[in-house]
C-alpha positions in Angstrom: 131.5 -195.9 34.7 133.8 -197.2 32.0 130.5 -197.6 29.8 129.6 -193.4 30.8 133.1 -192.5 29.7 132.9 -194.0 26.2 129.6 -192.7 25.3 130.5 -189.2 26.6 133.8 -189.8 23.9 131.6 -191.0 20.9 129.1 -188.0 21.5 131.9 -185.3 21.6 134.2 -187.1 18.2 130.8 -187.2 16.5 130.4 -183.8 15.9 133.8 -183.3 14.1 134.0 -185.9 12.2 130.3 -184.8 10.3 131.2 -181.6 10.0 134.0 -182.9 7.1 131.4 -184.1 5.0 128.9 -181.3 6.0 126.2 -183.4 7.6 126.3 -181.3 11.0 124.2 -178.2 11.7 125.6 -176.4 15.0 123.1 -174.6 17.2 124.2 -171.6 19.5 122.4 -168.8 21.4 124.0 -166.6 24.4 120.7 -166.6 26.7 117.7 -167.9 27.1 114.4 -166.7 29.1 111.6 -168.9 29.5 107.8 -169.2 31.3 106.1 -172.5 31.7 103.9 -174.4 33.9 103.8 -177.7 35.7 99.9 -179.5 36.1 100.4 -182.1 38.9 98.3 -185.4 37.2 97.7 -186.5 40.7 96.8 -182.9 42.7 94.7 -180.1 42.1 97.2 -177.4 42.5 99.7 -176.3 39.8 102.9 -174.3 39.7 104.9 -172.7 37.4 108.9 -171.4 36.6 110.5 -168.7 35.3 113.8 -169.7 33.7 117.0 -168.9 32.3 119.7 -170.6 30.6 123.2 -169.4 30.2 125.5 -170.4 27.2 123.3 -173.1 25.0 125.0 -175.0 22.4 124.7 -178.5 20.4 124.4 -179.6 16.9 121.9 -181.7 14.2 122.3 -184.1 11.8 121.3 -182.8 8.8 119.8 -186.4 7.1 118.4 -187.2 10.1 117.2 -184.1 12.0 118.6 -185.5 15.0 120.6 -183.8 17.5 121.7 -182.4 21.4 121.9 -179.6 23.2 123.4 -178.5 26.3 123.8 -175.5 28.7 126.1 -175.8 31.6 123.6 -173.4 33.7 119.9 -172.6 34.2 118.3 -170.9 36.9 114.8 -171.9 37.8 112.8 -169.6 39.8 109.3 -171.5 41.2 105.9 -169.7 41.8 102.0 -169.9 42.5 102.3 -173.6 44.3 101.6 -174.8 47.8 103.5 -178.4 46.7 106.8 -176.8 46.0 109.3 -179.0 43.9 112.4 -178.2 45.2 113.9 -177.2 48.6 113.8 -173.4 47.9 111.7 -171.2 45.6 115.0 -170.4 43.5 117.4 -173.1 42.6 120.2 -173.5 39.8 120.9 -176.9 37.4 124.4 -177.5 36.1 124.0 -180.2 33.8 121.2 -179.3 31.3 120.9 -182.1 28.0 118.2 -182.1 25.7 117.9 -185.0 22.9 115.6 -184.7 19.9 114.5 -185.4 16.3 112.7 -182.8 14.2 110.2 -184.4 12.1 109.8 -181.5 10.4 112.6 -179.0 9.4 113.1 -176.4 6.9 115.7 -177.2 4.5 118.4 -174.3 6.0 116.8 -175.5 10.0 115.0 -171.8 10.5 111.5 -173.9 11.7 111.9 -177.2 13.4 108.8 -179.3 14.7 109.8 -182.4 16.6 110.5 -185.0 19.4 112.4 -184.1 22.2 113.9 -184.9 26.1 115.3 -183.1 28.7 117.2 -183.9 31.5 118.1 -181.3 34.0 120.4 -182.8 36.9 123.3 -181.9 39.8 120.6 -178.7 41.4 122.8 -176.4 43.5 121.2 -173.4 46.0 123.3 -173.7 49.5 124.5 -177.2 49.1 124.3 -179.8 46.1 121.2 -181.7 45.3 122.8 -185.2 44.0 119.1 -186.7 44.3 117.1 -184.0 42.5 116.0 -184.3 38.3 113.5 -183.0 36.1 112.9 -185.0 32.9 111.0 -184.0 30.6 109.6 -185.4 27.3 107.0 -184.3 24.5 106.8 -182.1 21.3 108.5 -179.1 20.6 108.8 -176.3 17.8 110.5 -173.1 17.3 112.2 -171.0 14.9 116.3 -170.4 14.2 118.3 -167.9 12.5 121.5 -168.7 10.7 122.9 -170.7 7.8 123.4 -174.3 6.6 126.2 -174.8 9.3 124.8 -173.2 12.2 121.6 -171.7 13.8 120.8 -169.5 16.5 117.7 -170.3 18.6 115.2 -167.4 18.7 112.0 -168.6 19.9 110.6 -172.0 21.2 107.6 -173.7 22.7 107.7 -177.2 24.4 104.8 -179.0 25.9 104.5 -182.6 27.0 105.3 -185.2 29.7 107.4 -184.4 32.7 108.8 -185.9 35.9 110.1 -183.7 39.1 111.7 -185.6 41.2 109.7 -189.0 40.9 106.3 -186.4 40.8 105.0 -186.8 36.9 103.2 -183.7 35.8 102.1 -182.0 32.3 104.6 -179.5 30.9 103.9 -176.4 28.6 106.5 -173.6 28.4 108.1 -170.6 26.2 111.3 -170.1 25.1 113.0 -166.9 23.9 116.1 -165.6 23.0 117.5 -162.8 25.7 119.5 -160.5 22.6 116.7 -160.8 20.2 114.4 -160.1 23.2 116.0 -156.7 23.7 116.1 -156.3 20.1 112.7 -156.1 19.9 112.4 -154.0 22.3 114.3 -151.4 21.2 113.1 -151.6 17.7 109.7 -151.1 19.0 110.4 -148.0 21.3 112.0 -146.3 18.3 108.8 -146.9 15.9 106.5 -146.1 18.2 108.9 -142.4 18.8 
């Protein structure tokens, strides 16, 4: 536990003290919506999840293009499988991380191309879920709006390996931005007016 505690302390200090000599890029977005699917490697059937994330933040080194995320909620809805993951169809993660290294990145961070793994753990519905995970890890790549010091996730893809609940499977899914989404949206009404 002692080991947990100063990690968790190194990862939160390391941020500030980067920043001073600019090496940090922060990364922030309100909302996320997302699609993707699950292909069992050892069953025929398949399922897939509807997603959102409330709240995402984290930060890149600039030299090194590696960084973390987190979000402190996402929602995952389940559909079209007769092996369902979880207990219920709708179930809600509280401790969302995501590790990664762009191999490629754009000098300001607007297009990233990368490594990355995801661990969503502590799944809530009626009652907690202490026992319940999904890792994932594979390739991802996406595009960001901002500056030199910090970026706003618009749009991601992710595909790659993933394990629910000791169950591995492949992983593909979309990621997009819930403001910019309805962004779009209206900017599109009022052309086609």
């Amino acid at each position: 536990m002692r080991k947990l505690f100063f990690i968790l302390a190194v990862v939160i200090n390391l941020p500030a003290h980067a920043q001073e000599n600019g090496q940090i890029r922060f990364h922030f977005n309100f909302a996320n919506i997302g699609i993707g699917t699950n292909v069992p490697l050892h069953t025929s059937g398949t399922n897939g999840e509807l997603f959102f994330t409330l709240t995402n933040f984290g930060f890149e080194h600039k030299r090194t293009n590696l960084g973390m995320e987190f979000s402190p909620y996402k929602a995952i809805g389940w559909f079209g499988s007769n092996e369902p993951s979880t207990t219920n169809d709708m179930i809600f993660s509280l401790l969302n991380l995501k590790l990664f290294w762009n191999a490629v990145s754009s000098y300001d961070g607007s297009f990233y191309l990368g490594l990355f793994s995801t661990i969503n753990y502590i799944y809530v519905d009626e009652r907690f879920y202490w026992n319940k995970y999904i890792f994932t890890a594979g390739l991802h790549s996406g595009l960001r709006a901002g500056s030199n010091w910090i970026s706003y996730n618009i749009f991601s893809v992710e595909t790659g390996f993933r394990v629910i609940d000791g169950k591995s499977r492949f992983y593909a899914g979309v990621v997009v931005d819930i403001p910019v989404l309805v962004l779009l949206s209206i900017l599109l009404n009022l052309s086609s007016d």
